[in-house]
C-alpha positions in Angstrom: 35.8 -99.0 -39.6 37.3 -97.3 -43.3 35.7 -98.5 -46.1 37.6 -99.6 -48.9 37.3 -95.8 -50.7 38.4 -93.8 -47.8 35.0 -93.1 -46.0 33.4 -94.1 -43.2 28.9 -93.8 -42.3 28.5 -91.3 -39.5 24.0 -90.5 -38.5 23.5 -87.0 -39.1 20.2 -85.7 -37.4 18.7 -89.2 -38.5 19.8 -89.2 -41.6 23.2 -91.5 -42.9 25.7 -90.3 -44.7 29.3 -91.3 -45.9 32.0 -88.9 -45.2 35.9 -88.9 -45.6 37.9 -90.7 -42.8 39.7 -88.1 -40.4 37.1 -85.2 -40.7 36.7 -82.9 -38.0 33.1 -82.1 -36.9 34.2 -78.2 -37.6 35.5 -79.8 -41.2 31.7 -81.9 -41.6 29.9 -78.5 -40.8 31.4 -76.4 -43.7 30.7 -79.3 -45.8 27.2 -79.0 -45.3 27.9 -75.4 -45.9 27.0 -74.6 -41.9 28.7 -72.1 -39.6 30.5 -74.2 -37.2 29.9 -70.8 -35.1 26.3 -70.7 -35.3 25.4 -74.9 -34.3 25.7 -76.8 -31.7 26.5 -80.2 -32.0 25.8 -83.6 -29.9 27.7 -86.6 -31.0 26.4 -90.2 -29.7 24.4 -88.1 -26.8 27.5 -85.7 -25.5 27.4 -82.5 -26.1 30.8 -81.3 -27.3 32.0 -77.9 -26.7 32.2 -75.8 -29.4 35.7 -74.8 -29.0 37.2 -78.1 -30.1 35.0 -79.1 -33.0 37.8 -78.3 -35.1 40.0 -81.0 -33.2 37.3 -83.3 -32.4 38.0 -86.2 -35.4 34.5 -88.4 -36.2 34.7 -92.2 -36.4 32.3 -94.4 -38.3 29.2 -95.1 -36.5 29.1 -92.0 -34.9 25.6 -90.1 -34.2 25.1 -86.4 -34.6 22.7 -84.3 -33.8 23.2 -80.2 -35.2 21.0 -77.6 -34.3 20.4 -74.2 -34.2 17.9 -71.5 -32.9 14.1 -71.1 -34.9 11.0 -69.8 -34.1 8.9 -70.7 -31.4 11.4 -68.7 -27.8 23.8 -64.3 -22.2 23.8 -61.7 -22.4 22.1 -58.9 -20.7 20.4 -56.2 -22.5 19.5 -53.1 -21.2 17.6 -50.4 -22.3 17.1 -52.0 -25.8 13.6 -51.6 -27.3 13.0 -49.2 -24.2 9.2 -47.9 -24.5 8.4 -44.9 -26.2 5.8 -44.0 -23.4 7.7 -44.7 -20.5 5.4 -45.2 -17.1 6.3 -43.3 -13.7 9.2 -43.2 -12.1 12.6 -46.5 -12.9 10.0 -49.9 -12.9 12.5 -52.1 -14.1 12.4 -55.7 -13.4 15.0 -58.6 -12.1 15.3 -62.2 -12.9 18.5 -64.1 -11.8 20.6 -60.9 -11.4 19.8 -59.7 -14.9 17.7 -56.3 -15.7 15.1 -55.2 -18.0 12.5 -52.9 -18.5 10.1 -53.9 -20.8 7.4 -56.6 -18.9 6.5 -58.5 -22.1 8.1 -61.6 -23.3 6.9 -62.3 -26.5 7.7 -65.6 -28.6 9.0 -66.3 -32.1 6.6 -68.8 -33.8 3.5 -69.1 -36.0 4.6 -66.0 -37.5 4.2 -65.9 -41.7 8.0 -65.1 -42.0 11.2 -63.9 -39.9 10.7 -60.2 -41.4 7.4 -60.5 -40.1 8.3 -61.5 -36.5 11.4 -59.0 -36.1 8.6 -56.4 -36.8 6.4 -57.6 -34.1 8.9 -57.8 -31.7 10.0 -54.5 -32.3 6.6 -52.8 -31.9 6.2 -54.7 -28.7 9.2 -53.2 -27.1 10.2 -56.4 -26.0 13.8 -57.4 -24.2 13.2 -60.7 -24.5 12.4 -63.2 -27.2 11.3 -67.2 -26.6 13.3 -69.6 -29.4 13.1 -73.3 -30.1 16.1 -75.6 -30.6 15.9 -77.6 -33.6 17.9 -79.4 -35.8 19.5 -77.8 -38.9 17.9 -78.7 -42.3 21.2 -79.7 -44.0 19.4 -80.2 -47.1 19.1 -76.6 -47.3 22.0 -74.9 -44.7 21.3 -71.3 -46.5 17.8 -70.8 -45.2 17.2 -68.0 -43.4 17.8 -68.2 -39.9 15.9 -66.6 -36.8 19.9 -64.6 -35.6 19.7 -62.9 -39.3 16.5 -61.5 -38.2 16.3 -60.8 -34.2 19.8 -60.0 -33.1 20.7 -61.9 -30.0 23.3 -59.1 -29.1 20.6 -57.0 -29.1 17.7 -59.2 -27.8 17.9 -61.6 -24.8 17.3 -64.9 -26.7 15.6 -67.3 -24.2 15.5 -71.1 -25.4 12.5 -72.8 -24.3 12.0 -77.0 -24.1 8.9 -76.5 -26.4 7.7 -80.0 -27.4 9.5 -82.0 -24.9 7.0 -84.7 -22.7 10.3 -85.8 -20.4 12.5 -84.2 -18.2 15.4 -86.2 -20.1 14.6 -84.4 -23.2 14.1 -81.0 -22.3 17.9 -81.4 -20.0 19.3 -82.8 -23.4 17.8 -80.1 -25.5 18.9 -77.5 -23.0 22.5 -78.6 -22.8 22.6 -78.3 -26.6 20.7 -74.9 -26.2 23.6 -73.3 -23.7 26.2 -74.8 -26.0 24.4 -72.9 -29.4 24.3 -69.6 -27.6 26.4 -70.0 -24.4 22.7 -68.7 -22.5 21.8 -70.2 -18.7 18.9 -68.0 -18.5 16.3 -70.4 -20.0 12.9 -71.5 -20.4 11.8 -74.8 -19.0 8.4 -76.5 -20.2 7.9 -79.9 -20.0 4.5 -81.2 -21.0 1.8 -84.0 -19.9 0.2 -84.6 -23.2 -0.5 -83.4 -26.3 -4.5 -82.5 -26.4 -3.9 -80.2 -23.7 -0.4 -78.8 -23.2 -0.6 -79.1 -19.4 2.7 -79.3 -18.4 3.9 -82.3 -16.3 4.5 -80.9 -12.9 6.6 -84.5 -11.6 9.0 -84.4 -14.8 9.5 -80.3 -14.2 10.5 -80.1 -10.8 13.0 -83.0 -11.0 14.3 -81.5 -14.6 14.5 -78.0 -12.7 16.3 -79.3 -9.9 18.8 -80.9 -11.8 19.0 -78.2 -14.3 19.5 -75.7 -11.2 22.1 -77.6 -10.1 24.1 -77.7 -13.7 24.1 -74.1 -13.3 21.3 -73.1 -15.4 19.0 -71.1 -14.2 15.3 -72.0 -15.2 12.1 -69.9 -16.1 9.6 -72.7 -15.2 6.0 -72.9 -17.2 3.7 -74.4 -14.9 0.2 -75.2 -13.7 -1.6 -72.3 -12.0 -0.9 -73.8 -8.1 0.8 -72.1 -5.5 2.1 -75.1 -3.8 3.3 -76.1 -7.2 5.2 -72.8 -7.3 6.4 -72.7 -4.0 8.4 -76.4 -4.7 9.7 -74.7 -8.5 11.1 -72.0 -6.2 12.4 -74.9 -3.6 14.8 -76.7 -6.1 15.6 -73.7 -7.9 13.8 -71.7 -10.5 14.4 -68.3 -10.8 10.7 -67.4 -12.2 7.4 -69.0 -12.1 5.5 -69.1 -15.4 1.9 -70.5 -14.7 -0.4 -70.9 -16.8 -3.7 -68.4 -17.3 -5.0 -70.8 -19.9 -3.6 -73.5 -22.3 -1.4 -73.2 -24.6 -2.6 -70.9 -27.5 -6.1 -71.2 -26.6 -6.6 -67.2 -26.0 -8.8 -68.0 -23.6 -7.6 -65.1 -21.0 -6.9 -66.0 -17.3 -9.2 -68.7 -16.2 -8.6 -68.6 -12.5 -7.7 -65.3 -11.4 -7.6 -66.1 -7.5 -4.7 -68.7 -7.8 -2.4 -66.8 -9.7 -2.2 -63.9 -7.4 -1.7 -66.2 -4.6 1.2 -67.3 -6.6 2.2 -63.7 -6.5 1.6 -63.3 -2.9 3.5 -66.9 -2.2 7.1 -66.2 -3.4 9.8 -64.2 -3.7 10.6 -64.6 -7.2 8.7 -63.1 -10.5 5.7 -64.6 -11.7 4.8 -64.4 -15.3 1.5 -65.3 -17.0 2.7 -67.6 -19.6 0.1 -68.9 -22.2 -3.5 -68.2 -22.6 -3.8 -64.5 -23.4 -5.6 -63.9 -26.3 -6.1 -59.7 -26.3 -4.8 -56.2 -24.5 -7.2 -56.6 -21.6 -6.1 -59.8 -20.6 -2.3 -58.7 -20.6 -4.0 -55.8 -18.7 -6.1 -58.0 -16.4 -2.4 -60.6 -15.8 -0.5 -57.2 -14.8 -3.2 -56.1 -12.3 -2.8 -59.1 -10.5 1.1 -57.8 -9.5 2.6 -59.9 -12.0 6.3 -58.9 -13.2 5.3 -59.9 -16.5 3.4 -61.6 -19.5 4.5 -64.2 -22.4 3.0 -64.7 -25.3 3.3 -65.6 -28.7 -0.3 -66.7 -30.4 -1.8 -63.6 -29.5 0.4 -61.8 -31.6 1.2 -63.8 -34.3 -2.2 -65.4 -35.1 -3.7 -61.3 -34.9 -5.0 -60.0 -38.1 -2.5 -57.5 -38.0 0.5 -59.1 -36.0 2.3 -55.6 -36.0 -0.2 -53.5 -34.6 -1.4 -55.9 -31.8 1.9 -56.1 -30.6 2.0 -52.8 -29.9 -1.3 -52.7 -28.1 0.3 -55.4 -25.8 3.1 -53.4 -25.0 0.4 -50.7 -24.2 -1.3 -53.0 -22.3 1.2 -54.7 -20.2 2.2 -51.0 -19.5 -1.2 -49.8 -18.7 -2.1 -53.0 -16.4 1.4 -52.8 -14.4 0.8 -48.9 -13.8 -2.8 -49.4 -12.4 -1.5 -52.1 -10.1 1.0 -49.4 -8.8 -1.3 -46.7 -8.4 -3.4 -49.1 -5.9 -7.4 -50.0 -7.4 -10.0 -48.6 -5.3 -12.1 -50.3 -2.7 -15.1 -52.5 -4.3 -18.3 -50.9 -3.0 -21.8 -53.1 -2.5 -23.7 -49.3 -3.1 -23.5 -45.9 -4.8 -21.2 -43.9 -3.4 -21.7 -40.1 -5.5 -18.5 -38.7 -6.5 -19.9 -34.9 -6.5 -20.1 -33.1 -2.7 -23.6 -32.9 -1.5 -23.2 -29.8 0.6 -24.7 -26.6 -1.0 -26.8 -28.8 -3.2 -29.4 -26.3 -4.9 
């Protein structure tokens, strides 16, 4: 309904406002001095494509959510951030048909500014970068963003469902995620609680299923159980992410003998997704024949943010080139490694 002076109340990511009758959401955006380009937008719980924002016309009453990419986290990328020190031979990895060479995922939170992270990131060598979806602050649209920092045309952005305890809301927040960015490859996390940050393995295999079947295709944090993994892989994930510890904890791998029987138990790259906490254990996680190790607190909460992420980057090297060369045996006794014959 138009209000006598022309406007009509529309909910803007929870807040009410009064705009002119007949705007376009494209119209709205640059009002609130946004890109129309660089948001995605979900009026009264739809998603609308992003191509017809500019024709889509908003009636009073209508609820909007707008959000964009920040720190927390298609296009394939390859070779960017290639190693320095590159290990033996091509050992390049594959998730849902898309190539990379560097093994560390590394997130975008916690970090004391954007400059800051975009220099960690770039010492890690890393392909891929983690991101949350938020909402925009449209008090203040000319804050820096994460894109003016980490360029996604040059760095695999991979949205992650960070903070959502349902399967509902980590499908709504990836819908809005793919229309942002127009990325499938994605991060799925859904949790059990907050103390903890175990995920909740009911609410992620039904959102992965259903996900899966949108045509997304889902990087799935999980517990540290192969059976778990091996019904992620039924319905359609395209990587297993289990956990070596909780959530920021940098405890290091708790449970060592589970996730390599996750390794052994499918056909699709395992990750170690949370827990690490220093080199050795990305070392330790790569050992184990994993295809790769996330992280984000390790780095960012380091005294120098900068200079651990390149020991990482070392590490997840080091670690994935001792797996290839094959450990030697364990021994109960002494075994001398100088000849005995012609001993004086």
């Amino acid at each position: 309904m138009t209000n006598p002076d022309g406007t009509i109340q529309v909910r803007i990511n929870g807040d009410h406002r009064r705009i002119i009758a007949g705007m376009t959401i494209a119209e709205l955006a640059l009002e609130l001095g946004l890109e129309p380009t660089k948001v995605a937008v979900e009026r009264n719980l739809e998603v609308v494509p992003r191509s017809t924002l500019g024709q889509v016309v908003l009636e009073d009453g209508d609820d909007l959510e707008i959000v964009h990419f920040v720190g927390g986290g298609d296009h394939q990328v390859s070779g960017a951030n290639n190693s320095d020190h590159p290990v033996a031979g091509d050992d390049s990895w594959t998730v849902a048909g898309r190539t990379f060479r560097s093994r560390l995922i590394v997130g975008t939170g916690k970090y004391k500014d954007f400059a800051q992270n975009a220099a960690a990131v770039a010492a890690s060598g890393a392909e891929i970068v983690t991101v949350a979806v938020r909402r925009v602050n449209v008090a203040d649209p000319k804050a820096p963003m994460l894109t003016d920092y980490i360029d996604p045309k040059k760095i695999t952005y991979l949205p992650n469902t960070a903070g959502c305890y349902t399967g509902e809301e980590a499908i709504r927040t990836l819908r809005l995620a793919r229309e942002a960015g127009g990325w499938d490859l994605v991060k799925l996390e859904v949790l059990g609680e907050a103390r903890t940050l175990y995920p909740d393995m009911v609410e992620t295999l039904r959102a992965t299923e259903i996900l899966a079947k949108e045509g997304f295709k889902p990087m799935v944090y999980c517990v540290d159980d192969p059976i778990a993994a091996k019904r992620l892989e039924d319905v359609g994930a395209v990587a297993i992410m289990p956990l070596g510890a909780p959530i920021g904890s940098g405890l290091g791998i708790q449970n060592r003998v589970t996730i390599r029987l996750i390794v052994e138990g499918t056909t699709l790259p395992v990750l170690v997704d949370a827990g690490v906490g220093t080199a050795s254990e990305a070392s330790s996680a790569m050992e184990l024949g994993c295809a790769g190790v996330l992280m984000n607190t390790a780095i960012a909460e380091a005294k120098n943010p900068v200079m651990m992420a390149t020991a990482m980057k070392l590490a997840v090297e080091s670690g994935r080139l001792a797996y290839r060369a094959g450990r030697m045996g364990r021994r109960m006794y002494a075994d001398p490694s100088s000849p005995l014959a012609g001993l004086i």
